[in-house]
C-alpha positions as CSV (number, residue, x, y, z in Angstrom):
1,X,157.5,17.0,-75.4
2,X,157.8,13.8,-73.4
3,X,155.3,15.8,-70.7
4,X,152.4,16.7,-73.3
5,X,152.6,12.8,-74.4
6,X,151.9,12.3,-71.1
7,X,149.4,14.4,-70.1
8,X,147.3,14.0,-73.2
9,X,147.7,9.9,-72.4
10,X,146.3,10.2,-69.7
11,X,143.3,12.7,-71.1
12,X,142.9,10.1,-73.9
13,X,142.8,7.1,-70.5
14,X,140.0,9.7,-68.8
15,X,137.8,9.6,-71.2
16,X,138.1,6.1,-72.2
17,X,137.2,5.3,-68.4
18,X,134.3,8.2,-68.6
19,X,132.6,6.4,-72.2
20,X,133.1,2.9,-70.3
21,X,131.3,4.0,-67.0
22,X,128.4,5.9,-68.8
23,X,124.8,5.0,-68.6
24,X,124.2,4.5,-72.2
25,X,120.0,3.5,-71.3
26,X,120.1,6.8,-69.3
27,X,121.7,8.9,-72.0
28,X,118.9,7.7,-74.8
29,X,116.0,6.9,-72.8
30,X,116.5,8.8,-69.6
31,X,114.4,7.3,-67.1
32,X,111.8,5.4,-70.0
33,X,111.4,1.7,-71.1
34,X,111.8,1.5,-74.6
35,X,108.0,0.1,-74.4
36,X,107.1,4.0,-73.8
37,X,108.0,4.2,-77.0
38,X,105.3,3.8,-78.5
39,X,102.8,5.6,-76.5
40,X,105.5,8.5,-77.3
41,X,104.0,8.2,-81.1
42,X,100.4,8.1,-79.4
43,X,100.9,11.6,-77.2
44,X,102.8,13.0,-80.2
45,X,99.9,12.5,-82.6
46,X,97.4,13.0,-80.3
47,X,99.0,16.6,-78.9
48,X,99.8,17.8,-82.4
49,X,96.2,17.4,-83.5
50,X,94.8,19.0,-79.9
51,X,97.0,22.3,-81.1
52,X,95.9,22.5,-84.3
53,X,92.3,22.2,-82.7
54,X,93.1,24.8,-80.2
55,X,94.5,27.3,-82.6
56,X,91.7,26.9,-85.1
57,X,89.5,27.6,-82.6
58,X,91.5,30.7,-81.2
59,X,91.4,32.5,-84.8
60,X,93.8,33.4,-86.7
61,X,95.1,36.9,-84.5
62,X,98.6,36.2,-83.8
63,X,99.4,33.8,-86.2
64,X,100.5,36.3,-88.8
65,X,102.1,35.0,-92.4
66,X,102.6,31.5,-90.7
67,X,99.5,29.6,-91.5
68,X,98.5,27.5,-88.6
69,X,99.7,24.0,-90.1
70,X,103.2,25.3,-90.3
71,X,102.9,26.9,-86.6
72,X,101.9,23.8,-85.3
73,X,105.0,22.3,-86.8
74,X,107.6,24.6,-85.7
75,X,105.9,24.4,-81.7
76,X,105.9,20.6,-81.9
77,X,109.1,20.6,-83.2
78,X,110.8,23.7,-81.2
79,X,109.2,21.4,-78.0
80,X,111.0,18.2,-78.9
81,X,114.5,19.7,-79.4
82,X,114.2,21.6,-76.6
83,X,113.1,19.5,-74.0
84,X,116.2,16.9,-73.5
85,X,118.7,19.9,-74.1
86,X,118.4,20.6,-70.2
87,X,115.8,17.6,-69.1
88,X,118.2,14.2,-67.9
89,X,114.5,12.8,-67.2
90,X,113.7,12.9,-71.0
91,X,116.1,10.9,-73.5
92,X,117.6,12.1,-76.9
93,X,116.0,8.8,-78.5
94,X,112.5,10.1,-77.4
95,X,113.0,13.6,-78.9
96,X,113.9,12.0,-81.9
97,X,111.4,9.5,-82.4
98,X,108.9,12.9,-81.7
99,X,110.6,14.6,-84.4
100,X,110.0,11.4,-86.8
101,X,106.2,11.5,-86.1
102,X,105.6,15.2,-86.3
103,X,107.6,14.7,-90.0
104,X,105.6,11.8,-90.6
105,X,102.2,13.9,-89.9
106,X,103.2,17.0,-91.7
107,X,103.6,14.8,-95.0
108,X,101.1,13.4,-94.8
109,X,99.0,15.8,-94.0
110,X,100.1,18.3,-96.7
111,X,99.4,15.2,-99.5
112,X,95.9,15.5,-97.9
113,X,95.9,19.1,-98.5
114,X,96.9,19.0,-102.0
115,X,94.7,16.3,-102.6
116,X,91.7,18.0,-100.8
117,X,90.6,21.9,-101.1
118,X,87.8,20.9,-98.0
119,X,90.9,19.0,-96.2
120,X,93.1,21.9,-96.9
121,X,90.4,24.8,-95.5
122,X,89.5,22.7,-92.4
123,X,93.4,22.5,-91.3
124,X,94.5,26.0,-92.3
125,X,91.3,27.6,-92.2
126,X,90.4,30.1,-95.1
127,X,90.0,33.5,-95.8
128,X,87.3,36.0,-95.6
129,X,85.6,38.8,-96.7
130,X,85.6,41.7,-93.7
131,X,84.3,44.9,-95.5
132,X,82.6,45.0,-98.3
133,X,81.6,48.3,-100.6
134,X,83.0,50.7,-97.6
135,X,81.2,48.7,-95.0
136,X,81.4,45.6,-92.4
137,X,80.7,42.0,-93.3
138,X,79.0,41.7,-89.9
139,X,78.7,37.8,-89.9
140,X,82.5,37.0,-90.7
141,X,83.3,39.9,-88.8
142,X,82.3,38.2,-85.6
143,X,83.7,34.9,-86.5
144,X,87.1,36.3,-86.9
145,X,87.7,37.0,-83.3
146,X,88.6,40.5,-84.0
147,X,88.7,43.6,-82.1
148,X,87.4,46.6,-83.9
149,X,90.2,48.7,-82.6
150,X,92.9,46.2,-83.2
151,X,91.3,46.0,-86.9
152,X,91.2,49.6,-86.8
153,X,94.3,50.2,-86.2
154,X,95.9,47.6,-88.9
155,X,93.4,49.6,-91.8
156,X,95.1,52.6,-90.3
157,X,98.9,51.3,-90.8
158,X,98.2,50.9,-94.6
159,X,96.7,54.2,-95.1
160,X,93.1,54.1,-94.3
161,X,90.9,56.8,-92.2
162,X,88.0,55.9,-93.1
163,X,86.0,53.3,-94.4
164,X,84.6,54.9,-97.1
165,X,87.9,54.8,-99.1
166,X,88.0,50.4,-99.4
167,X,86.2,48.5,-101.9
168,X,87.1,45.2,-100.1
169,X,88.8,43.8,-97.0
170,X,90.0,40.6,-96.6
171,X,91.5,38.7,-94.0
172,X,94.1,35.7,-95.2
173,X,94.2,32.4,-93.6
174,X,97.6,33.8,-92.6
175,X,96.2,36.6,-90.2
176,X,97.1,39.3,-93.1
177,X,94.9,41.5,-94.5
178,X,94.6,42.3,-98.0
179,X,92.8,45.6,-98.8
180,X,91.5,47.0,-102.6
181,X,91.0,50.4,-102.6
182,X,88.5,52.5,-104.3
183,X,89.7,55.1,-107.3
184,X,90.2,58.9,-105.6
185,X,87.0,59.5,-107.8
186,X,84.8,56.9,-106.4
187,X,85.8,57.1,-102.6
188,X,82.5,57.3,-100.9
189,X,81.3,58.6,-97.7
190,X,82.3,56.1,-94.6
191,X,82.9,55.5,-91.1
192,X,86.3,57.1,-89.5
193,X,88.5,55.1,-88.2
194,X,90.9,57.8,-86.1
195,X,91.6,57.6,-82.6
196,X,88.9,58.9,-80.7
197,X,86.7,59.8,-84.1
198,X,84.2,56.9,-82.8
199,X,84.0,58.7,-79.2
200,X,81.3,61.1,-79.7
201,X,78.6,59.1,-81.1
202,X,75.3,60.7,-81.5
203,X,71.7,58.6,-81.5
204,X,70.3,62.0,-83.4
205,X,71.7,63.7,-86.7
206,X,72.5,67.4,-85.3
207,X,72.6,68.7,-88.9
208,X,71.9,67.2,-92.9
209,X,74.8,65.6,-93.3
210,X,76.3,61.9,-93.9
211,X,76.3,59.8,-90.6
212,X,78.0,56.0,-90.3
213,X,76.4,53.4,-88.0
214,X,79.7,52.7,-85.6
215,X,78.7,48.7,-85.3
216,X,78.6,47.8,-88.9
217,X,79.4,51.7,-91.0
218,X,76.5,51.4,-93.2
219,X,76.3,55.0,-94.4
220,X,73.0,57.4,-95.4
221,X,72.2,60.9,-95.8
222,X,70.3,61.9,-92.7
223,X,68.0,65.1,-92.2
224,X,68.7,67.1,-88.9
225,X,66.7,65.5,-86.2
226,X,66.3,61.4,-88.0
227,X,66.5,59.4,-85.0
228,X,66.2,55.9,-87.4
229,X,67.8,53.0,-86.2
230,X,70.6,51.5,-88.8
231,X,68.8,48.6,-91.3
232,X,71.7,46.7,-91.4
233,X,72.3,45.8,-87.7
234,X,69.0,47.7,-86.7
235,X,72.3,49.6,-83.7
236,X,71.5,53.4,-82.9
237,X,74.7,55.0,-82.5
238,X,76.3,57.0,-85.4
239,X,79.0,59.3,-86.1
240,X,79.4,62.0,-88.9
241,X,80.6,60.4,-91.9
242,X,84.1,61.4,-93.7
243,X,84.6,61.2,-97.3
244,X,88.2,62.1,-96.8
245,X,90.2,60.5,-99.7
246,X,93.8,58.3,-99.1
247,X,96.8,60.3,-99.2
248,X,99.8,58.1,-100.2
């Protein structure tokens, strides 16, 4: 008994001696003054802002269900906790005070949001129409930074072949997209949206039949031999159309 006394004595002395001989400045601060303080609350704000910039600007492919306000929040904050983890240079004090101010700015930034529906769509962005009536809504189309076959292939995960079969697409200011469908009874003719269905495109109808513009799907009945160039994106490339129905 009288030997575990003594050896934890002289555990409890240890530490005493190693809590007396630490560098408390270094611990908090690392290498900083505490006047870097504040121009930690100036690169905080200023780099929090420059990523929500950046990432309105990149679109909204990626994001998915985490609108970009909150993403910005969990980078900012998954940077400042894990910086000083491994990082003697940087001090806990620092990572704390850059918790404080991204805190600070998502507050008061989501009052603005409530406050403000223009506010609110210029920091999360908004959502958007991408088909409409079976075809593409060309102009937000290109401003959503899609890939047709990355788009494709999402329309294809929820059931879709062909465009014909969806009343409306929309694309969420979280990255999802919402689809409403037509009834089975009023699917209409539309592009196909199958691997390799866009391949063979023709620039003359072969037969009388329905063809879909491959840029845009705006749909028509062609006679064997029209060579017309689409009226909606005046393109020249078409594929037979399919008027194939959901199966769920």
């Amino acid at each position: 008994m009288a030997y575990f006394l003594n050896a934890f004595s002289k555990l409890i002395s240890m530490l005493s001696l190693f809590l007396l001989e630490l560098n408390w400045k270094e611990l908090l601060m690392g290498h900083e003054e505490w006047s870097f303080l504040l121009e930690i609350i100036l690169r905080t704000a200023i780099m929090f802002l420059t990523i929500i910039a950046g990432l309105r600007i990149l679109g909204k492919r990626g994001v998915k269900q985490l609108s970009i306000f909150e993403l910005v929040v969990i980078i900012g904050l998954g940077s400042a906790a894990g910086d000083p983890m491994f990082n003697k240079d940087v001090g806990i004090v620092s990572s704390i005070l850059v918790f404080i101010v991204i805190i600070l700015l998502y507050t008061i930034i989501t009052i603005f949001i409530a406050k403000s529906k223009n506010f609110e769509k210029l920091v999360e962005g908004s959502s958007a129409c991408l088909i409409r009536e079976g075809e593409f809504a060309i102009d937000n189309f290109k401003k959503e930074n899609l890939g047709s076959d990355e788009f494709f292939a999402e329309l294809r995960l929820k059931g879709v072949s062909q465009l014909g079969q969806i009343e409306t697409a929309i694309v969420e200011s979280s990255g999802e997209i919402s689809i409403f469908y037509f009834e089975d009874e009023k699917v209409k003719y539309g592009l196909p949206i199958m691997p390799e269905s866009l391949e063979d495109s023709l620039k003359m109808a072969e037969k009388e039949a329905y063809y879909s513009c491959i840029f845009c799907g705006y749909t028509e009945l062609k006679t064997q031999g029209n060579k017309e160039k689409c009226p909606k994106c005046r393109k020249d490339e078409w594929v037979e159309a399919s008027n194939k129905r959901r199966v769920t």
